[in-house]
C-alpha positions as CSV (number, residue, x, y, z in Angstrom):
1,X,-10.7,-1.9,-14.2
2,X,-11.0,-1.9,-17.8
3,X,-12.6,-4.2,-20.2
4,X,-9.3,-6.7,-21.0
5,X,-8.8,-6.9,-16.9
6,X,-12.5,-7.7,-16.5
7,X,-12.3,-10.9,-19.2
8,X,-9.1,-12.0,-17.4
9,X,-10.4,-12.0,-14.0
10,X,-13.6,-14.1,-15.7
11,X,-11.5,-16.2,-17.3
12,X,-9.8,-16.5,-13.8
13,X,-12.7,-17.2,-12.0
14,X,-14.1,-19.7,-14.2
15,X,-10.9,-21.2,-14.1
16,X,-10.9,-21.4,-10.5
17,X,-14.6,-23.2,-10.6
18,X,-13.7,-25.5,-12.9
19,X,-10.8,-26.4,-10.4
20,X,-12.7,-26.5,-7.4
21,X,-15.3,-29.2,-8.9
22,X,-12.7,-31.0,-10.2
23,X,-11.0,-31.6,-7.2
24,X,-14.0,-31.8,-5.1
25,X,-15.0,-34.5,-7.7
26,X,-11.8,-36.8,-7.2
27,X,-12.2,-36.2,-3.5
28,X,-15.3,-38.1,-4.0
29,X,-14.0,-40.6,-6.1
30,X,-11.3,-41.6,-3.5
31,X,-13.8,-41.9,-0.5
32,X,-15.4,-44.3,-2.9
33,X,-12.6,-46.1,-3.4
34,X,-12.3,-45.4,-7.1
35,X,-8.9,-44.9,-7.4
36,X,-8.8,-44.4,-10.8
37,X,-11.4,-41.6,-11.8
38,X,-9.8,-40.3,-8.0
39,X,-6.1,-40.2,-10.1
40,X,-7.6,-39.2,-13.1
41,X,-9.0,-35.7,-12.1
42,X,-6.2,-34.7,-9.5
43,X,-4.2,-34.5,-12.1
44,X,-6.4,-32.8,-14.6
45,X,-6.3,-30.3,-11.8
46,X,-2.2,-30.4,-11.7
47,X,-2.4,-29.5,-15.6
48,X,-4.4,-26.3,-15.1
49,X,-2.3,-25.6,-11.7
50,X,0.6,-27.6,-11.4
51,X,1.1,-26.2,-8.0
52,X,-2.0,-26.8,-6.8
53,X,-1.6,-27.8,-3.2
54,X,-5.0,-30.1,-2.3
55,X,-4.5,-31.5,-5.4
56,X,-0.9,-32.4,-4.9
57,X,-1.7,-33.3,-1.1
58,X,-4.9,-35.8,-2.3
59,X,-2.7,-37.1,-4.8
60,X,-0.2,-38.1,-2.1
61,X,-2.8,-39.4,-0.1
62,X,-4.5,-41.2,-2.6
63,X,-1.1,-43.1,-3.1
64,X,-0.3,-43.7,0.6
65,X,-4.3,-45.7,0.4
66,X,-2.8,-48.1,-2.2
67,X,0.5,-48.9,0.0
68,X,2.6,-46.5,-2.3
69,X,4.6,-45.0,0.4
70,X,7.7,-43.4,-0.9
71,X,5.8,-41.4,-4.1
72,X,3.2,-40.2,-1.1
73,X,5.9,-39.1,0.8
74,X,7.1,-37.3,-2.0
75,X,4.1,-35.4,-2.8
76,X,3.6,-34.3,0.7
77,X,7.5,-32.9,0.4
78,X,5.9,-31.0,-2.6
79,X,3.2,-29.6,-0.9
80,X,4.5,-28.6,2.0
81,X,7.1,-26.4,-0.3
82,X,4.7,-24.9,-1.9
83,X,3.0,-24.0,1.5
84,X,5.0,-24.6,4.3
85,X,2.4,-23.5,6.7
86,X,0.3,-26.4,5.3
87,X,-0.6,-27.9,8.8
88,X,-2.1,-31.0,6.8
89,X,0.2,-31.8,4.4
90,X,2.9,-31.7,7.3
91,X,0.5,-34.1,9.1
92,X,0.4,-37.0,6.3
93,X,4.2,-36.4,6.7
94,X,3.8,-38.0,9.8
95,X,1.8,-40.8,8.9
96,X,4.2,-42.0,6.6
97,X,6.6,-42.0,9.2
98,X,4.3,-44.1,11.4
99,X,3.8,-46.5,8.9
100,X,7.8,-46.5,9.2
101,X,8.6,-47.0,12.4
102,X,10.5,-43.1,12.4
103,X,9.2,-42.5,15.6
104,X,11.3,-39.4,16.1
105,X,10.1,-37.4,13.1
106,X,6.9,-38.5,13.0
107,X,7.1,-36.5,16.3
108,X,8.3,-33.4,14.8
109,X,6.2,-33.4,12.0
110,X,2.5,-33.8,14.2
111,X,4.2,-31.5,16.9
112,X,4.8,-29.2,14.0
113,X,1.4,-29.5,12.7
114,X,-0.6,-28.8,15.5
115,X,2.0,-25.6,16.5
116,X,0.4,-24.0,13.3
117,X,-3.3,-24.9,13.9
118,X,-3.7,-26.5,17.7
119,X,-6.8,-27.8,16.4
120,X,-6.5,-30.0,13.9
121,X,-8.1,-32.8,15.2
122,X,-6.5,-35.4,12.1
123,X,-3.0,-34.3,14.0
124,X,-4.2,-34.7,17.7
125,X,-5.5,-38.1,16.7
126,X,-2.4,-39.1,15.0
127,X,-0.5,-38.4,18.2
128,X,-3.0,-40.1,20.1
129,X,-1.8,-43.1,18.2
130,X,1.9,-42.1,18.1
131,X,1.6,-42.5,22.1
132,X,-0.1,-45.7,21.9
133,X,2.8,-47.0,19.6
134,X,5.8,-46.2,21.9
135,X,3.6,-47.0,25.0
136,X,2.5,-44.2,27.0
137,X,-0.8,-45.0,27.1
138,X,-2.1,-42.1,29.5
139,X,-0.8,-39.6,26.9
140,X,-2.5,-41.5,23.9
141,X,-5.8,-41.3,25.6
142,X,-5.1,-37.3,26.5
143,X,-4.9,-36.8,23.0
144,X,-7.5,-38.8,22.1
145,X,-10.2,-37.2,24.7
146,X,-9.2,-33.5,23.2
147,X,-9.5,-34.6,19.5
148,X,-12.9,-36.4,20.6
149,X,-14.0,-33.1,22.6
150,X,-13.3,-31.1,19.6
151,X,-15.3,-33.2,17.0
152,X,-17.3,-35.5,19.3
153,X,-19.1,-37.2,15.9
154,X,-16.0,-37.5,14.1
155,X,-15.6,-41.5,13.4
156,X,-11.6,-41.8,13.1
157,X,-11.5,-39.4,16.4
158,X,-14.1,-42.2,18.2
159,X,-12.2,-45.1,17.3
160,X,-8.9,-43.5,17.7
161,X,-10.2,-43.1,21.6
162,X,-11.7,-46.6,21.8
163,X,-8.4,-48.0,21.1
164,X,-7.0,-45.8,23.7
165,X,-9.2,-46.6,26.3
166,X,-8.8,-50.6,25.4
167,X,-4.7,-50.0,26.1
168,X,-5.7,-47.6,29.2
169,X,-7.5,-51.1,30.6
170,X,-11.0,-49.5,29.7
171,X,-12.4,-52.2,27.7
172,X,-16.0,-52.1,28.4
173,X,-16.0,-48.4,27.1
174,X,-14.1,-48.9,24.7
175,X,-15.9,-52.2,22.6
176,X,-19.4,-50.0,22.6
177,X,-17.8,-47.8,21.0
178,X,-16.2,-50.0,18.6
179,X,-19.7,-52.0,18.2
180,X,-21.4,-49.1,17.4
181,X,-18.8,-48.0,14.7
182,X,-18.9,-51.0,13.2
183,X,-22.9,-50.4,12.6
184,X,-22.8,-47.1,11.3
185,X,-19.8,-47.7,9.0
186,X,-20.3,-51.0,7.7
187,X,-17.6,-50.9,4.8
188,X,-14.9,-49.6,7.3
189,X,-12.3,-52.3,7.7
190,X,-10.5,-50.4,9.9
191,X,-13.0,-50.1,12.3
192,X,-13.9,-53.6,12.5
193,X,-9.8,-54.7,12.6
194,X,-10.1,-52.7,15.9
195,X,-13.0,-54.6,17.2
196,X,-12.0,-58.2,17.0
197,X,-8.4,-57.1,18.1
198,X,-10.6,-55.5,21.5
199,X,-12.7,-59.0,21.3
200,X,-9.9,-60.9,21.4
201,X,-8.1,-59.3,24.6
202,X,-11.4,-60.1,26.3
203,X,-11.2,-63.4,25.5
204,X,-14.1,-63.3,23.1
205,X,-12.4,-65.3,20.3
206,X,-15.6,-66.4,18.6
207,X,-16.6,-63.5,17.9
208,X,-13.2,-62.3,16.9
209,X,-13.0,-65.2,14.5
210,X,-16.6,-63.7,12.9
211,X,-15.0,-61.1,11.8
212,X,-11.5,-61.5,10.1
213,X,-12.9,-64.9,8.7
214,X,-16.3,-62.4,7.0
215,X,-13.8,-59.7,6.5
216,X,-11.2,-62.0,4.7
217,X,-13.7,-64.0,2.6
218,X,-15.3,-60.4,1.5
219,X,-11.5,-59.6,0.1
220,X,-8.6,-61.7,1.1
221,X,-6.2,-59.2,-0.6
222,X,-6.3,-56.8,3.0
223,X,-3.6,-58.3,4.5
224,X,-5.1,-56.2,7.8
225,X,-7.5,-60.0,7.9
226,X,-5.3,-61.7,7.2
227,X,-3.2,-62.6,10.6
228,X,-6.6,-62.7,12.4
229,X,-8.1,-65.4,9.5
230,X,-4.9,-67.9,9.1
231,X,-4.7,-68.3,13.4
232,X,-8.3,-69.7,13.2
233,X,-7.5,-73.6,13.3
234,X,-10.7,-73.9,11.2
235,X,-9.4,-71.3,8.4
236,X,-7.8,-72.9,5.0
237,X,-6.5,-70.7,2.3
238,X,-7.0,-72.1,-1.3
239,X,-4.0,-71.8,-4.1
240,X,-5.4,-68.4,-5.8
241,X,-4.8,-67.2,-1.9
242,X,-1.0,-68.4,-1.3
243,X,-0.1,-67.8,-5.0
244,X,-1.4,-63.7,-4.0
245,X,0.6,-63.5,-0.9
246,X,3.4,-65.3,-2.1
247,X,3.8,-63.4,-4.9
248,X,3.8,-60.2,-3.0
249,X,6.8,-61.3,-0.8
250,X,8.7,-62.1,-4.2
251,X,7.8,-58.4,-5.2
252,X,9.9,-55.1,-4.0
253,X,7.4,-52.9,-3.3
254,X,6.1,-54.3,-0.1
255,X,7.2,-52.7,3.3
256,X,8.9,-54.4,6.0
257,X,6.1,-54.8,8.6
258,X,3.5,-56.1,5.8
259,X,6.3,-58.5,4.7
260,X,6.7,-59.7,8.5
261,X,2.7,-59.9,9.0
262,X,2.2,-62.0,5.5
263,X,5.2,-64.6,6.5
264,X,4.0,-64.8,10.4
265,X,0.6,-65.3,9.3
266,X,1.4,-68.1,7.0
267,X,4.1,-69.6,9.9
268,X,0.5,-69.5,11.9
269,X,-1.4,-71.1,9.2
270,X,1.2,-74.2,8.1
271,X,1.6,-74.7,12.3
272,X,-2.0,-75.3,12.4
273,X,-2.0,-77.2,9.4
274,X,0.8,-79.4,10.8
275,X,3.0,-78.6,7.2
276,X,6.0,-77.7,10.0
277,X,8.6,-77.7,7.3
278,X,6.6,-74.7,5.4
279,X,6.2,-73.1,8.9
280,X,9.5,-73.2,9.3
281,X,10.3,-71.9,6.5
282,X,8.1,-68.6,6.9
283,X,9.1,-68.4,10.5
284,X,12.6,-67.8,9.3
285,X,12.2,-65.9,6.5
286,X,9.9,-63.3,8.3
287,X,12.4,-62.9,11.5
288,X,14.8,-62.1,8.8
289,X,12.8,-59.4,7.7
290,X,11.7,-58.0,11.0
291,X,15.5,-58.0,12.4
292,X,16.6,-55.9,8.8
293,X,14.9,-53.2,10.1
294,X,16.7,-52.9,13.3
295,X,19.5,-54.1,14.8
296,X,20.0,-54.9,18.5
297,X,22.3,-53.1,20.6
298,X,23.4,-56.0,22.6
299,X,26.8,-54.3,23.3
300,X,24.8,-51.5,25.2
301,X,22.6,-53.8,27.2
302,X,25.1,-55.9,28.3
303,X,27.0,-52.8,29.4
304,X,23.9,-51.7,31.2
305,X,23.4,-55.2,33.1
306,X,26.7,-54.7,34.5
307,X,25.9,-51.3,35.6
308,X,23.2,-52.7,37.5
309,X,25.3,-55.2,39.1
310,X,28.0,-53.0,39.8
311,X,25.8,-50.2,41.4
312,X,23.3,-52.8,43.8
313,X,26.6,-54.9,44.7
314,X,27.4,-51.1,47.2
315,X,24.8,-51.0,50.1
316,X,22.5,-47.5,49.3
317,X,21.7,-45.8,52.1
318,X,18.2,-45.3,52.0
319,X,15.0,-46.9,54.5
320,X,11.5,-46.6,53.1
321,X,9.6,-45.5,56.2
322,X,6.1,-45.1,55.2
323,X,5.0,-49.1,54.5
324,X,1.5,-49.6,52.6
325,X,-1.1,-50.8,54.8
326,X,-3.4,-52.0,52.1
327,X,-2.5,-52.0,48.4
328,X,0.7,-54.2,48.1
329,X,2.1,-54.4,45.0
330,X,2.6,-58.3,43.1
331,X,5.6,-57.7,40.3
332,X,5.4,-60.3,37.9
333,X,8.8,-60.8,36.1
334,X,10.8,-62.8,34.0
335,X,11.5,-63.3,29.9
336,X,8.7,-62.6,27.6
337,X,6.9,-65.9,27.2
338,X,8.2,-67.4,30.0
339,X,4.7,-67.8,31.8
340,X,4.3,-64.4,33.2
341,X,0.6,-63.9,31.9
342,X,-0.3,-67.5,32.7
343,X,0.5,-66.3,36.5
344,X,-0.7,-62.9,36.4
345,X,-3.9,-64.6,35.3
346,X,-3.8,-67.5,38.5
347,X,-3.1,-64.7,40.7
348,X,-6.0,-62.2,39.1
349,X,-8.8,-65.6,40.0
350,X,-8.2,-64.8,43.5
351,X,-10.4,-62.5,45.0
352,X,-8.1,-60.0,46.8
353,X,-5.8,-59.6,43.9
354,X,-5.9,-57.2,40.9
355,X,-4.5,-58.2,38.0
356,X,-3.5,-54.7,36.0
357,X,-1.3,-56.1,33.2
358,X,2.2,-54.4,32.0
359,X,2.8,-51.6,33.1
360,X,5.4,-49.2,32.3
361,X,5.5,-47.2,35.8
362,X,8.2,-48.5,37.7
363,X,11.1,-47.6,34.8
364,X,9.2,-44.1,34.1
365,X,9.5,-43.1,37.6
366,X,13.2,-44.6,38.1
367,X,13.9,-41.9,35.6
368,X,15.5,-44.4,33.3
369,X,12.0,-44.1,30.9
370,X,12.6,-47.8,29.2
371,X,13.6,-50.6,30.4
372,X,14.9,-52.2,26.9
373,X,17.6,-50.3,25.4
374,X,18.1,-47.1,27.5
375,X,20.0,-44.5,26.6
376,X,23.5,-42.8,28.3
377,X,21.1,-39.7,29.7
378,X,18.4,-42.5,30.8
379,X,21.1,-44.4,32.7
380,X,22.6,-41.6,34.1
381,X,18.9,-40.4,35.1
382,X,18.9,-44.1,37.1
383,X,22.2,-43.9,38.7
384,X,21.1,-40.4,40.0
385,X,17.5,-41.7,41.1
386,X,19.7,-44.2,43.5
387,X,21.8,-41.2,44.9
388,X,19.1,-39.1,46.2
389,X,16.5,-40.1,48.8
390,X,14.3,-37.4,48.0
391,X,13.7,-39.0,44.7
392,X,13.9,-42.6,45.8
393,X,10.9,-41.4,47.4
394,X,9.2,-39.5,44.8
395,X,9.5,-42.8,42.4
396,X,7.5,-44.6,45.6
397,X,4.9,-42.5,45.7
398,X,4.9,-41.5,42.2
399,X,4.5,-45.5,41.7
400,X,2.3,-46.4,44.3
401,X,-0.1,-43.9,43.3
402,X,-0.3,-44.5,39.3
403,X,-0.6,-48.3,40.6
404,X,-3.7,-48.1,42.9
405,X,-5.8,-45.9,39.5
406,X,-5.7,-49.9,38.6
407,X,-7.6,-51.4,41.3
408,X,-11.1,-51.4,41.0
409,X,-12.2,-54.0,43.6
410,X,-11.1,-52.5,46.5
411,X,-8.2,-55.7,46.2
412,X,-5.7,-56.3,48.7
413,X,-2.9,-57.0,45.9
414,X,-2.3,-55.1,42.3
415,X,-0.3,-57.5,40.1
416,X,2.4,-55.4,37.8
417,X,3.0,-58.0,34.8
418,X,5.5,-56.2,33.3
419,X,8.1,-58.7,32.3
420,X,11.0,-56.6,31.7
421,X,11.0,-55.4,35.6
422,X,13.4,-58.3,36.3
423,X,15.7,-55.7,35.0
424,X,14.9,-53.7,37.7
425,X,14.3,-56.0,40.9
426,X,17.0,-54.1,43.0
427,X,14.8,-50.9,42.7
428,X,11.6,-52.5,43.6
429,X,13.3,-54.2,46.8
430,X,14.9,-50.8,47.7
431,X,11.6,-48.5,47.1
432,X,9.0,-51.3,47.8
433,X,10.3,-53.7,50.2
434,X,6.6,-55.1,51.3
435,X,6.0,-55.9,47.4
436,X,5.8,-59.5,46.2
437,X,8.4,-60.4,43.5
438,X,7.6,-63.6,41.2
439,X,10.3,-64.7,39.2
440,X,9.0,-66.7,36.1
441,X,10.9,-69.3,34.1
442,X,11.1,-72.0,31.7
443,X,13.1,-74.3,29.7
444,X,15.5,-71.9,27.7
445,X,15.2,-73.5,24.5
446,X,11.4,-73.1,25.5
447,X,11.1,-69.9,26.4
448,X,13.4,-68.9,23.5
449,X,11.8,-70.9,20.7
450,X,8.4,-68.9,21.9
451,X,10.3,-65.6,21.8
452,X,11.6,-66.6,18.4
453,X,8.0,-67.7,16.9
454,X,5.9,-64.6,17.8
455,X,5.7,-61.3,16.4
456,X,5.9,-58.8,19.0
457,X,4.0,-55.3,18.4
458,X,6.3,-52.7,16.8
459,X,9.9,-53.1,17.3
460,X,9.7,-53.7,21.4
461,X,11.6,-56.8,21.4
462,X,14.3,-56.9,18.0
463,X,16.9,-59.2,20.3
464,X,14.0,-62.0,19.5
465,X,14.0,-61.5,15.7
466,X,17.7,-63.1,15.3
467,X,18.6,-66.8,16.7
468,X,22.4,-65.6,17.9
469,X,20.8,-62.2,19.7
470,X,18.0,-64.3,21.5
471,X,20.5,-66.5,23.0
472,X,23.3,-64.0,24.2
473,X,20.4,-61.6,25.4
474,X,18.9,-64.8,26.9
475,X,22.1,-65.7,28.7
476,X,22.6,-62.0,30.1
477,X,19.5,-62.1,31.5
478,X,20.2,-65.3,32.9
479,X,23.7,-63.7,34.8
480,X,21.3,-61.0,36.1
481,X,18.9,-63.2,37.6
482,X,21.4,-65.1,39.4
483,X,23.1,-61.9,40.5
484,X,19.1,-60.6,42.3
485,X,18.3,-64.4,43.3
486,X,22.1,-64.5,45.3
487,X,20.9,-61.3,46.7
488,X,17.5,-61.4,47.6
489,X,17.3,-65.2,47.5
490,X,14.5,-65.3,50.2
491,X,12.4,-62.6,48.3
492,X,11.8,-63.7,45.1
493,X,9.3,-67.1,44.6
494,X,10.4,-69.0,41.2
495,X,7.8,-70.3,39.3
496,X,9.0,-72.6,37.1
497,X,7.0,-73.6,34.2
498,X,7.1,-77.1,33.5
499,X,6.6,-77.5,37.5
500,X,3.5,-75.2,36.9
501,X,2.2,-77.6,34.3
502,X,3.1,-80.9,36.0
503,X,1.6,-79.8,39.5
504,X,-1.0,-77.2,39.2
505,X,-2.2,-77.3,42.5
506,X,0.4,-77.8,44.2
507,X,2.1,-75.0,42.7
508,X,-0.6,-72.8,42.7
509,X,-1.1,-72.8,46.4
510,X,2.5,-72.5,47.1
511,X,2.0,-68.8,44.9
512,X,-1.0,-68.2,46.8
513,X,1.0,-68.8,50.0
514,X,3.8,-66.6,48.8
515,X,1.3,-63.7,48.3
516,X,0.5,-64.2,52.3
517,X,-3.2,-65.1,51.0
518,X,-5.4,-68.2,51.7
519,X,-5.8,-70.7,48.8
520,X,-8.9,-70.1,46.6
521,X,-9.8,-73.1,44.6
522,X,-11.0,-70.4,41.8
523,X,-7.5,-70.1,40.9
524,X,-7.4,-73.3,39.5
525,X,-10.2,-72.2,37.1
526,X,-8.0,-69.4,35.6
527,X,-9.0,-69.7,32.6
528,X,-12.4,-68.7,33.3
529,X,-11.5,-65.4,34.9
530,X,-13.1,-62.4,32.5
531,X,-9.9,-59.9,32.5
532,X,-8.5,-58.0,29.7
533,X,-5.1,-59.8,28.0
534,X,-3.3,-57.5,26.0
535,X,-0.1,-60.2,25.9
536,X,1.0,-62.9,22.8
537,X,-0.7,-65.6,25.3
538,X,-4.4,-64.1,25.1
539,X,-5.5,-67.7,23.6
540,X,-3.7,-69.9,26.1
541,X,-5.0,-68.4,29.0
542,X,-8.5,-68.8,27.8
543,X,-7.9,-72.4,28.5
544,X,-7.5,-74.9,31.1
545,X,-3.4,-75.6,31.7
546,X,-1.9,-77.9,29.6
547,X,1.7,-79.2,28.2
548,X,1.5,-78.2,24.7
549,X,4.3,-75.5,24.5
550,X,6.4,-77.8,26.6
551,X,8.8,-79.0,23.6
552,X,7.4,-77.5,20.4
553,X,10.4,-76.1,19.7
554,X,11.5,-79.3,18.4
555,X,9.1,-79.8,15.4
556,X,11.6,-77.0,13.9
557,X,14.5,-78.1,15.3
558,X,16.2,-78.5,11.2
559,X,15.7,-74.5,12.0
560,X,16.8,-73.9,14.7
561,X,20.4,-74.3,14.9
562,X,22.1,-71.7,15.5
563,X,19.9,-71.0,18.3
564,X,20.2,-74.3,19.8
565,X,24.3,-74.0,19.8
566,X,24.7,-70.5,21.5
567,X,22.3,-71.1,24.0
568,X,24.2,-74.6,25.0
């Protein structure tokens, strides 16, 4: 090497130094939250090497932090170009994804990611939380166990796998965790988000009050609070507070699902406030937005309701031999919000019944995956499920035995509160005959007005979102009840709401009965039963029964019109 190559590999080198501590330096100004200084030297680096991947990749990062979504996504296309074996660039792919709902290649990206280095734990975690979103929860607390056995001190892998144990029905586990999180990274909103979401499934609500109320006071501008803080009756919001938010909806920047958490928490907020012409008016606007997103297929349901009909109306020839002596399974059905955690939560007070929430079993050993919206292959799947007794009794045992991993009391009864599974009563009486079916319903305009005022987690429920949807979808389901209640009259108890309400005893005991149990006067204290509520009715079944829900729909009425004439 001579004497010019030896000053231009210096030069290099120093170059190279200079670089690294630049980068290293902005790296430290983002985890501190300067965002700014953060900018500021990433791209100093980008001048001295514009194709500087970690710079390019932090950059991208450091926008996704302030909400920026599309010019992060567009710096992660960058750097994955200039190294497309970048395994982390690839992975904050997917997290943009996630944060938009693109399930699919969110997928492909941490799939992707983890095929190049299988162990990147910031990729096993995000799919740990890619399987808690579409609801698999046994494969979101997989993932979450091997990115947690990989870097057992790693913070984001601990919480990632105390929110995976919470939906896996492990709460107790799961809150230490989360407590002791909290203590070791004070300034970490995310962390403490977690824990009064797991406090609030427990029915701790003081204590999940404590915390959005600190953590909004401390800095109302993370909208993350601000759901938690406005459904506190005791919260109020002063004008520099509104004027913020509103003024954000007016912008263009914001994404869909903070738009539809800023208008349902302010629908919350004016409810409570009794202002039900302002509720109204956020109640609207923020359906609007959800529904934008994703339209409902009601074509394909309703061609997939008469499937149903059509295939249960011919006698199947198949006889379930092998009756359970002990664990008998309690399917708690009906429309979302039509009472079906109110009774899950009667039935859980009595001691020989296990209340195990929704659970997704039944449709994932049918073969037809998901109950809401299933595909041509996933029907197909069904129909062929029905045409083989060999796998009519796979799905029984596969059922039985994912059911019974719920019972921890040694109980006589497992209560399945997945509402949806009305969709699939013909299955359960075919594969489970000794199984209890509970039919739940209310007042439609009730139940739909309910539907139509909660936000439901992800996009598991879009028919809700729009007044005209709601009431067709309503109505099918309404045809396919009549069609299983024509045909299994005898089999199915109806609990019917208002009756509930009116009559809790009496009621009661006649559920109790149904459940061939004796009456328990515990169930009447229902509300006092400690049990994990992952449902939109957490607060109300905290609390002794009451008629509160019965008409509310009609504070709004002015808004709900075109509701009100499709469903009549």
């Amino acid at each position: 090497m001579n004497r010019h190559e030896r000053r231009k590999q210096k030069k290099n080198n120093k170059l190279n130094q200079t670089v690294n501590n630049d980068l290293l330096e902005g790296i430290k100004y983002h985890t501190n939250k300067d965002y700014v200084s953060a900018s500021r030297l990433y791209n100093k680096v980008l001048q001295k090497e514009p194709a500087n991947y970690e710079a390019i990749r932090h950059l991208g990062i450091l926008y996704q932090d302030q909400e920026k979504y599309e010019e992060a996504y567009n710096l992660y296309l960058q750097a994955v170009k200039i190294n497309p074996l970048g395994f982390e660039a690839i992975n904050n792919l997917a997290t943009v994804h996630l944060v938009n709902r693109n399930y699919d290649l969110a997928l492909k990206c941490l799939n992707r990611s983890i095929e190049i280095n299988e162990n990147y734990v910031a990729a096993i975690n995000n799919l740990a939380g890619y399987y808690r979103k579409i609801h698999e929860p046994k494969k979101s607390l997989e993932f979450s166990s091997r990115s947690l056995s990989l870097q057992p001190n790693n913070p984001h892998a601990k919480n990632q796998h105390a929110k995976a144990l919470m939906y896996n029905n492990q709460p107790d586990e799961a809150i230490k965790m989360l407590e002791r999180l909290t203590l070791d990274y004070p300034d970490n909103d995310d962390f403490k988000i977690d824990l009064s979401t797991a406090y609030r499934e427990m029915g701790e609500i003081e204590k999940s009050n404590l915390i959005s109320s600190a953590g909004f006071k401390k800095n109302f501008r993370k909208i993350s609070y601000l759901l938690g803080y406005t459904r506190n009756k005791e919260s109020r919001l002063n004008n520099e507070q509104v004027d913020y938010y509103d003024s954000l909806l007016e912008g263009k920047d914001l994404n869909f699902h903070d738009k539809t958490v800023i208008c349902h928490s302010f629908f919350e907020y004016y409810k409570n406030q009794k202002d039900f012409k302002k509720a109204g008016d956020y109640l609207v606007r923020g359906n609007k937005a959800q529904y934008s997103v994703l339209e409902f297929d009601i074509e394909r349901e309703k061609l997939f309701f008469n499937k149903l009909q059509k295939l249960f109306s011919k006698k199947i020839d198949f006889e379930c031999k092998d009756m359970l002596d002990k664990k008998v399974p309690i399917f708690v059905c009906g429309m979302p919000r039509s009472g079906t955690t109110l009774c899950e939560q009667i039935l859980s007070s009595h001691s020989k019944i296990t209340g195990a929430g929704e659970l997704n079993y039944l449709a994932e050993v049918s073969g037809i995956d998901r109950i809401i919206s299933p595909n041509d292959e996933q029907i197909n799947n069904f129909e062929e499920t029905l045409n083989s007794e060999q796998r009519l009794m796979d799905a029984r045992r596969n059922y039985i035995d994912q059911l019974i991993l719920h019972d921890k009391s040694n109980s006589s009864y497992i209560c399945d509160k997945m509402p949806h599974n009305f969709i699939l009563i013909g299955l359960i009486k075919l594969i489970l005959p000794e199984a209890k079916i509970i039919y739940c319903k209310r007042a439609p305009i009730d139940n739909c007005f309910s539907l139509y005022s909660h936000k439901f987690v992800e996009l598991s429920h879009q028919y809700s979102y729009d007044q005209n949807m709601l009431a067709h979808y309503y109505k099918m389901h309404t045809k396919l009840m009549d069609f299983w209640l024509k045909k299994y009259k005898n089999d199915i108890f109806i609990l019917d709401n208002e009756e509930l309400v009116n009559n809790q005893e009496k009621i009661s005991r006649q559920l109790i009965q149904f459940c061939d149990l004796k009456w328990e006067k515990g169930c009447l204290d229902f509300h006092k039963t400690k049990r994990q509520v992952r449902t939109a009715s957490i607060e109300q079944v905290r609390k002794p029964m009451n008629n509160k829900s019965i008409g509310a729909w009609k504070k709004y009425e002015g808004y709900l019109q075109e509701l009100i004439f499709n469903l009549s």
